[in-house]
C-alpha positions in Angstrom: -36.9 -5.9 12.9 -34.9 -4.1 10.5 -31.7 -2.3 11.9 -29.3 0.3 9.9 -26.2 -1.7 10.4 -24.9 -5.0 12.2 -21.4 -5.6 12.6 -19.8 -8.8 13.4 -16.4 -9.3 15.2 -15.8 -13.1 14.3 -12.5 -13.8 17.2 -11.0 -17.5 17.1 -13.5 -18.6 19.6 -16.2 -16.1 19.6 -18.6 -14.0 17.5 -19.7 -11.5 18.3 -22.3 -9.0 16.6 -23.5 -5.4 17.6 -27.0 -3.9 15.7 -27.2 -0.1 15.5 -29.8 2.6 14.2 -29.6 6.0 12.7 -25.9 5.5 11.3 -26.4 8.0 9.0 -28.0 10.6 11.0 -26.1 13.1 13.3 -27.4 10.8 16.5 -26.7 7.1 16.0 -27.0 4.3 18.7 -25.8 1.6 19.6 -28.8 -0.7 19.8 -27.8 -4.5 21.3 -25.0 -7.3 21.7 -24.8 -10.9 21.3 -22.6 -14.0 20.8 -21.9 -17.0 19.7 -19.1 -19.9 19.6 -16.9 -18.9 15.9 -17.6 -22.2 13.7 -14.6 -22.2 11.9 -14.5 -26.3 12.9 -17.5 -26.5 11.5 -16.0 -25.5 8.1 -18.2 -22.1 7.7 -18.3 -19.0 9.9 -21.5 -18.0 9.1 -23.1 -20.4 11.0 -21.6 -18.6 13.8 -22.7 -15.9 12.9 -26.2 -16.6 11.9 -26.7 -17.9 15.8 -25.4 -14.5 17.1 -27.8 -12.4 14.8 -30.6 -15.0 16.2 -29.5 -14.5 20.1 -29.4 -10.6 19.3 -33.1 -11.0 18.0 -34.2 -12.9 20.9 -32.5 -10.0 23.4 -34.4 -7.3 21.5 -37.7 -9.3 21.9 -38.0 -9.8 18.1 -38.6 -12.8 15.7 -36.0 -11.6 13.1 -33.1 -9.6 13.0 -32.7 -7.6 9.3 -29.9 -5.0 8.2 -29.6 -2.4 5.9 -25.9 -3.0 5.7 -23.4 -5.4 7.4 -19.7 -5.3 7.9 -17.4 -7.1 9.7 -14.3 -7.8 11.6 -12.1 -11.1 11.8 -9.2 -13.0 13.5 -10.4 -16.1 13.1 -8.4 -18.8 11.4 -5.7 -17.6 12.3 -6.2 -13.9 10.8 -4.4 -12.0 8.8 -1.0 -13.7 8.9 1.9 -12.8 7.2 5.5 -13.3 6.8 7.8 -10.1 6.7 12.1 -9.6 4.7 13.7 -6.7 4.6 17.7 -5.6 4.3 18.6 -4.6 8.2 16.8 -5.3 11.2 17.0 -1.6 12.3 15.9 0.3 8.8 14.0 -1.6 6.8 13.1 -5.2 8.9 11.5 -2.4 11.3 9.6 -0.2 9.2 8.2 -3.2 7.4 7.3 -4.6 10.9 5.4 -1.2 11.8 3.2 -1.4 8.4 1.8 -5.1 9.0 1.4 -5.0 12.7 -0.7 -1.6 11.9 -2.5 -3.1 9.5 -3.5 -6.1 11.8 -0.9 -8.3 10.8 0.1 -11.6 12.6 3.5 -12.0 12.1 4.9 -15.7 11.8 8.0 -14.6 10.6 10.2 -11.8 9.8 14.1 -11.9 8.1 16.5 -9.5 7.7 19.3 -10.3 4.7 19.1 -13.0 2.2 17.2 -15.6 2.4 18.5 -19.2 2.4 17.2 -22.5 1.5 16.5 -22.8 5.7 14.6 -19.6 5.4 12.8 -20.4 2.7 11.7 -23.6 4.3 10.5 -21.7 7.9 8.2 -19.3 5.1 6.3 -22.5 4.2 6.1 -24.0 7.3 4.5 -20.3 8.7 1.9 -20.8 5.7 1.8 -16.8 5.3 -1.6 -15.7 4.2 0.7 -12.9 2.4 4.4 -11.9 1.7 5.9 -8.6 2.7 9.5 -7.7 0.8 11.0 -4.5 2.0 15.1 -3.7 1.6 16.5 -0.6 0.5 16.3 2.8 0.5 15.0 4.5 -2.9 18.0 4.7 -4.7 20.4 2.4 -2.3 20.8 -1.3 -2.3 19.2 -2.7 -4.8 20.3 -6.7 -4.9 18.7 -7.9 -1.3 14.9 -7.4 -2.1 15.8 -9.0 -6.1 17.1 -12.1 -4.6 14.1 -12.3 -2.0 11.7 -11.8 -4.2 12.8 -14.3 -6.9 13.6 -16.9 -4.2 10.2 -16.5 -2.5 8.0 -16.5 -6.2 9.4 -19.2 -7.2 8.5 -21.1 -3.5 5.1 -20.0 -2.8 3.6 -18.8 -6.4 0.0 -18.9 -4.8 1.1 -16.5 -2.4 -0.2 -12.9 -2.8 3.5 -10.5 -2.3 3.6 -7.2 -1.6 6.7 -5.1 -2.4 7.4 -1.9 -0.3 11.2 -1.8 -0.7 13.9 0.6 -2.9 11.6 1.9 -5.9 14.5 1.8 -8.4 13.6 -2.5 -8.3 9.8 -1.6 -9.0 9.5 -3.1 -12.9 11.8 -5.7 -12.4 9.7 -6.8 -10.1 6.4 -6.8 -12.3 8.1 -8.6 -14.7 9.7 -11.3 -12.4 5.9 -11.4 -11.4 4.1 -12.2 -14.3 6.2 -14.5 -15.8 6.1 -16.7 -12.9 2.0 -15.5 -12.9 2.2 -14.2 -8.9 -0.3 -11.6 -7.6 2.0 -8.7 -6.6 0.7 -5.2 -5.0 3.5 -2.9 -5.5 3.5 0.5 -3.0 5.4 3.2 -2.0 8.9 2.3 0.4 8.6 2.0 3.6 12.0 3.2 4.4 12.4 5.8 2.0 15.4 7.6 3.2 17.4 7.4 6.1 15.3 8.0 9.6 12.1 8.3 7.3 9.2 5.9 8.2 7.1 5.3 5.6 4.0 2.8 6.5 0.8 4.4 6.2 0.8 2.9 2.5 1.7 -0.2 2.8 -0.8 -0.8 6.0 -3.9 0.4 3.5 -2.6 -2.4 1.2 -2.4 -4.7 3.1 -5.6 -4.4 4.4 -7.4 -4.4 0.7 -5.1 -7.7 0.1 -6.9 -9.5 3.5 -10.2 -8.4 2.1 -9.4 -9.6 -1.3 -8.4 -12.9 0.4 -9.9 -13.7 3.2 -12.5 -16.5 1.7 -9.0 -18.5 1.4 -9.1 -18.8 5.4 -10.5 -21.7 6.7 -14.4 -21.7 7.5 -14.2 -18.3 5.3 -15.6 -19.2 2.1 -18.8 -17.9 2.7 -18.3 -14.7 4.4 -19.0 -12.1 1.2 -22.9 -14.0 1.1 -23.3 -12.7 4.7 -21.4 -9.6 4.6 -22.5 -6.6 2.3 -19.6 -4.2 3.4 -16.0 -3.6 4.2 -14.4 -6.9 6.2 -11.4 -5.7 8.3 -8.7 -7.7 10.0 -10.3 -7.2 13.8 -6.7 -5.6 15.2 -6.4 -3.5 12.4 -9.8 -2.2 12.7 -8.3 -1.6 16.6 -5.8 0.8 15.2 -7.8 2.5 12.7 -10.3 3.3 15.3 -7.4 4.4 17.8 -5.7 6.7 14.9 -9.5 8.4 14.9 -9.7 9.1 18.8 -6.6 10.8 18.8 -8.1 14.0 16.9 -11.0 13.3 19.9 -8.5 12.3 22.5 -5.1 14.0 21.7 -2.3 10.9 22.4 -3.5 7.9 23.3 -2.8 4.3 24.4 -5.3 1.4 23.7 -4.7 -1.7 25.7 -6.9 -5.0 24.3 -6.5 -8.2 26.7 -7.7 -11.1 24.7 -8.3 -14.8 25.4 -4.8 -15.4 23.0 -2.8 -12.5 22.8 -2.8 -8.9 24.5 -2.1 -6.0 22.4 -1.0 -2.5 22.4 -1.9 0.4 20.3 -0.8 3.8 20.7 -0.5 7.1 18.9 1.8 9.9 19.9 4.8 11.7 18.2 6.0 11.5 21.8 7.4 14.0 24.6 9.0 17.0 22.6 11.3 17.2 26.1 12.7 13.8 25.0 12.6 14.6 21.2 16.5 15.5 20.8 17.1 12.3 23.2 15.7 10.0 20.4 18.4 7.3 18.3 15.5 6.0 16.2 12.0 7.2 14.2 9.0 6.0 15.8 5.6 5.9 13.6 3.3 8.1 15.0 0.6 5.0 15.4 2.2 1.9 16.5 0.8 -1.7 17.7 2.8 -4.3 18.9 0.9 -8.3 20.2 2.1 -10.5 22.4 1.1 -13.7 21.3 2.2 -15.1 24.6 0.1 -13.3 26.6 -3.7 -14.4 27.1 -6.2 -15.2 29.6 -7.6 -18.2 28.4 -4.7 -19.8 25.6 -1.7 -18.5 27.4 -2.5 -18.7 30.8 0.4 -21.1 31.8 2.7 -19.2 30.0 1.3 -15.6 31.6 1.4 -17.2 35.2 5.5 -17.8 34.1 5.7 -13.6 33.4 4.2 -13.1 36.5 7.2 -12.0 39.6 7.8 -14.1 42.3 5.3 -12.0 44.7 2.3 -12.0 42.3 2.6 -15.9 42.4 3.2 -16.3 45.8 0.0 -14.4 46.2 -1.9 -17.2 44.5 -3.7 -19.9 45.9 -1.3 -23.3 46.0 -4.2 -25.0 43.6 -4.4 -21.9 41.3 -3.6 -23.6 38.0 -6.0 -26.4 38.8 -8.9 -23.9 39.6 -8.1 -22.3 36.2 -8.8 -25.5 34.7 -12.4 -25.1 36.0 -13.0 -21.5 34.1 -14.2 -21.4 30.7 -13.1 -18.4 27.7 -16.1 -16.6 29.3 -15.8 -16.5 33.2 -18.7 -16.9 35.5 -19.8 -15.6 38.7 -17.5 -13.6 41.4 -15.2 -16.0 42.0 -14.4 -17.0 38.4 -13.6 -13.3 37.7 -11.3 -13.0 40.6 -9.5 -15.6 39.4 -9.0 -14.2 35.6 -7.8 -11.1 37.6 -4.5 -11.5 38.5 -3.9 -12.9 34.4 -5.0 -9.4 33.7 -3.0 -7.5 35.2 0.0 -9.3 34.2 -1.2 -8.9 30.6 -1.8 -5.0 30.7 1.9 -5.1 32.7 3.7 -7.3 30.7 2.6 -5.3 27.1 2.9 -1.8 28.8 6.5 -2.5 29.4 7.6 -4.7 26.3 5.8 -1.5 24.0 7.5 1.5 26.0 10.7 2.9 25.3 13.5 3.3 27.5 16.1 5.6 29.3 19.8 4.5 28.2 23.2 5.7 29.4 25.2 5.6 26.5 29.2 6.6 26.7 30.7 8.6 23.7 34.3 10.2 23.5 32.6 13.2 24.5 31.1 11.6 27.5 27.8 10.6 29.1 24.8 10.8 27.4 21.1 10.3 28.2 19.2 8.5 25.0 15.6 7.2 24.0 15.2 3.5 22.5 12.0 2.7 21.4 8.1 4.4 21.9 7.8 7.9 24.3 4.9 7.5 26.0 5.2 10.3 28.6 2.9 12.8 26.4 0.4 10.0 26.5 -3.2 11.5 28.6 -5.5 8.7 28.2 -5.7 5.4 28.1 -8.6 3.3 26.5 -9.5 -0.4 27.9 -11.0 -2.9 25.5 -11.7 -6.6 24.7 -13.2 -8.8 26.8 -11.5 -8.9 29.6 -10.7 -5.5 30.6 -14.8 -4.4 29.6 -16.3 -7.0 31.2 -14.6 -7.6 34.5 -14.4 -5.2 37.7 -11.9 -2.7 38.8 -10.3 -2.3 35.5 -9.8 1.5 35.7 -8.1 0.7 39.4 -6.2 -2.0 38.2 -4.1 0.0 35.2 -3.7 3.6 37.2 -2.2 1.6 39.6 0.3 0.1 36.6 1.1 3.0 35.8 1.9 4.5 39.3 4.3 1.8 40.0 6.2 1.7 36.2 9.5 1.5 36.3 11.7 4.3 36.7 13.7 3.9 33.5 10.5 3.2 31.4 8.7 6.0 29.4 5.3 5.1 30.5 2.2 6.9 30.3 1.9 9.5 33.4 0.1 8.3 36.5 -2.6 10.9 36.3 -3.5 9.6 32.5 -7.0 9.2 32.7 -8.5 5.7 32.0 -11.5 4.9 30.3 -13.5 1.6 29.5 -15.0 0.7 26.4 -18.0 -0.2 28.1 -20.4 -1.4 25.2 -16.8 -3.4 23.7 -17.1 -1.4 20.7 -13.8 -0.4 19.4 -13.0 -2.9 16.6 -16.8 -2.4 15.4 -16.2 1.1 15.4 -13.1 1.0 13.6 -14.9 -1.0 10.7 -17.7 1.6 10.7 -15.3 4.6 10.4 -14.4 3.5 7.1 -17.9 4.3 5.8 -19.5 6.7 8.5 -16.2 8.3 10.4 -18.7 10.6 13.0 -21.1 7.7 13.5 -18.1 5.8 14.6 -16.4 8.4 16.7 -20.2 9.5 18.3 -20.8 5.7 19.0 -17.4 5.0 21.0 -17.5 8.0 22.7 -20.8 7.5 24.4 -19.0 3.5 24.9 -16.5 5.1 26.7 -18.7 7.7 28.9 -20.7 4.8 30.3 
C-alpha cells in the first residue's frame, strides 16, 4: 500500500506514526495510527520506527506500508536542548526565553549578566545541543553579549551559537566566529527596543539549526535515510500548529500532558479591558514546560504538587499501585488511577502559565496591575498528548479547572469551550503545515470534531 504521507512523532519512549491520503487535494484524511517503543538504547531510531510503519501495515490489513513523502517530529534524546544568556532577567533573559521555548526548546539553562568560570562550567555540564546569546537593545549595551560570546566560543567550539542580541555587536561577532571556526547563525534582536518583543525570528532559526543537527542526538544518525521531509522538534511543531488554529479558532490555549513534562501553549494578545493594566509585553504565542510535571517520569514529584485534599483522596497504597502501571495504561482501573496525575498536571501548568492580579502601591496610591500572560480573552481550549486523548472525561475534567481558578488568576473563562484532539494529531499536523497549511488545518479540525 502506498500512502501520500506518513509522519512520525519519535517521543523519549514512544513512536508514534500516522499515514494519510489526498494531502494535496482539497479533502485529505487521516488514514491510521500505530506505535512502537523509541530505540534510541538501541543506538538508531529507525528501528523504532520501522516497527511502527510495520504495526500500521498490519492495522490496515496490508503487507507493506509505502509513502510518497515522510516527515517527522522528535523529542527523543533529550530534544532540542539548549542553553539561553542574555543582559537582565526582565528584557532580554525573557525575550530570549520566549524564542526557544517557542521554537521547542528544552531549556537546561538560562543566565542573565556575565558569565563566570562557574557559569561556564554549568553550560558544559547541561551539554546544550545549541547556544542562545541575547543582551542589549540595538544600539544600547554593547559589552555583556561580547564577553558571553567570547567566553562561551572559546568553551564549547563544537557548539552551534546563535546571536539575537544588540545588532551594533553583529560583525564583531562573525569575526570572533571564524577565527575560533564556530558555526554562528546571526538574526534579528529579540529585544529590540524597550517593551518590544522580538522572537518570531529567532524561533524560525532555531528550528532550521535542530534540523541541521539533529543526526548529532543520540540514536539520530540515521534519521535523514528514513525521512524525506521537514523534521521538527515535536513541541515546536505543537506551537506552530497552535499559531495556525488561532486564524480557525480565534485565542486559544493548548494543554499537552506527557509521560515527562506537561506543557502549555497559548496564543492571544490578551483582554483589551486589562491591556492598560499590563507592566510587561507578552508575545502573542507563548509556551511554557514543566519538566516536573508527568504521568509516568514525574509521578512522585506531581503527587508532591497535589493539595492536601487531592491526596487524602487517594488510596493509602496509591504510589505502590502506580508502580504496577506502565507509560501506556491498561483497562479501567489503570486509567482511574493515571487520573488524578492528570488533573494535577492540567492544574499545576494552567496556573504557573497565567498571569496575575497585583495590588501595587505608588505615591499616587493603589493600583490594580497585570504580571504575566491574560488569558481571560481565551474561548477554547485544545487537549492533546497522550493522556488527555486517550483517557475519559477529559473535557469534564478541565471545565471544571477552570470553574474553580483562582480568583486572582487570569484564566481562561469557565464557559471556554474544550475540545479533544481525538485522532492525537496536533504535532503531526504542525509538521505538515509547513508543506500543506489547509491539509493540516482540514486534518485537525475533523481530529477535534470527533
Amino acid at each position: 500500500m502506498k500512502v501520500d504521507l506518513l509522519v512520525a512523532e519519535i517521543g523519549s519512549t514512544t513512536t508514534i506514526v500516522n499515514a494519510f491520503s489526498g494531502i494535496k487535494a482539497s479533502r485529505p484524511r487521516f488514514l491510521g495510527q500505530a506505535t512502537a517503543a523509541t530505540s534510541v538504547l538501541e543506538g538508531d531510531v529507525t528501528l523504532g520506527l520501522e516497527q511502527a510503519r510495520r504495526r500500521l501495515a498490519q492495522s490496515l490489513g496490508v503487507e507493506r506500508m509505502e509513502a510518497e513523502e515522510v516527515f517527522a517530529t522528535s523529542s527523543a534524546a533529550g530534544g532540542l536542548s539548549m542553553t539561553v544568556h542574555g543582559l537582565v532577567p526582565d528584557m532580554t533573559v525573557r525575550a530570549a526565553r520566549e524564542a526557544a521555548l517557542g521554537s521547542g526548546a528544552v531549556l537546561r539553562l538560562v543566565t542573565s549578566g556575565k558569565l563566570r568560570d562557574h557559569d561556564i562550567g554549568r553550560v558544559r555540564a547541561a551539554q546544550p545541543r545549541i547556544i542562545m546569546i541575547a543582551g542589549g537593545t540595538d544600539g544600547g549595551e554593547r559589552e555583556t553579549a561580547l564577553h558571553n560570546f567570547d567566553r562561551l566560543s572559546r568553551a564549547l567550539p563544537r557548539t552551534p551559537f546563535l546571536y539575537a542580541g544588540n545588532t551594533d555587536n553583529d560583525e564583531e561577532i562573525r569575526s570572533l566566529a571564524k577565527s575560533r571556526q564556530v558555526k554562528l547563525y546571526l538574526t534579528e534582536n529579540v529585544y529590540p527596543s524597550l517593551d518590544a518583543l522580538n522572537i518570531q525570528p529567532a524561533r524560525q532559526i532555531i528550528q532550521t539549526i535542530f534540523e541541521e543537527h539533529i543526526v548529532e542526538a543520540p540514536g539520530m544518525a540515521h534519521i535523514h535515510e528514513a525521512v524525506t521531509g521537514p523534521i521538527m522538534p515535536t513541541p515546536g511543531a505543537v506551537m506552530a500548529m497552535t499559531e495556525h488554529m488561532y486564524a480557525e479558532l480565534g485565542d486559544l490555549v493548548v494543554l499537552d500532558v506527557g509521560g515527562a513534562t506537561t506543557d502549555l501553549h497559548s496564543v492571544t494578545p490578551g483582554s483589551e479591558k486589562l491591556l492598560d493594566f499590563r507592566i510587561d509585553p507578552e508575545p502573542l504565542a507563548k509556551r511554557s514546560v514543566e519538566g516536573d510535571l508527568g504521568v509516568y517520569v514525574n509521578r512522585d514529584q506531581v503527587i508532591e504538587a497535589m493539595t492536601p485534599d487531592e491526596r487524602r483522596a487517594l488510596p493509602k497504597d496509591y504510589r505502590d499501585l502506580l508502580r504496577q502501571v506502565a507509560e501506556i495504561p491498561q483497562g479501567p482501573e489503570q486509567m482511574a488511577l493515571i487520573l488524578p496525575l492528570v488533573r494535577t498536571c492540567c492544574r499545576e501548568a494552567l496556573d504557573r502559565h497565567a498571569g496575575r492580579l497585583y495590588e501595587q502601591f505608588t505615591v499616587r496610591g493603589r493600583r490594580t496591575v497585570v504580571r504575566g500572560r491574560d488569558l481571560t480573552a481565551v474561548g477554547t481550549l485544545i487537549a492533546t498528548g497522550g493522556a488527555l486523548t486517550r483517557l475519559p472525561g477529559m473535557g469534564r475534567l478541565i471545565t471544571g479547572l477552570l470553574g474553580q481558578a483562582p480568583a486572582d488568576r487570569l484564566y481562561p473563562p469557565p464557559g471556554a469551550r474544550v475540545m479533544i484532539d481525538k485522532d492525537y494529531l496536533m504535532a503531526s499536523c504542525g509538521v505538515i503545515a509547513r508543506s500543506y497549511p489547509q491539509a493540516a488545518i482540514r486534518l485537525l479540525l475533523d481530529s477535534l470534531a470527533k
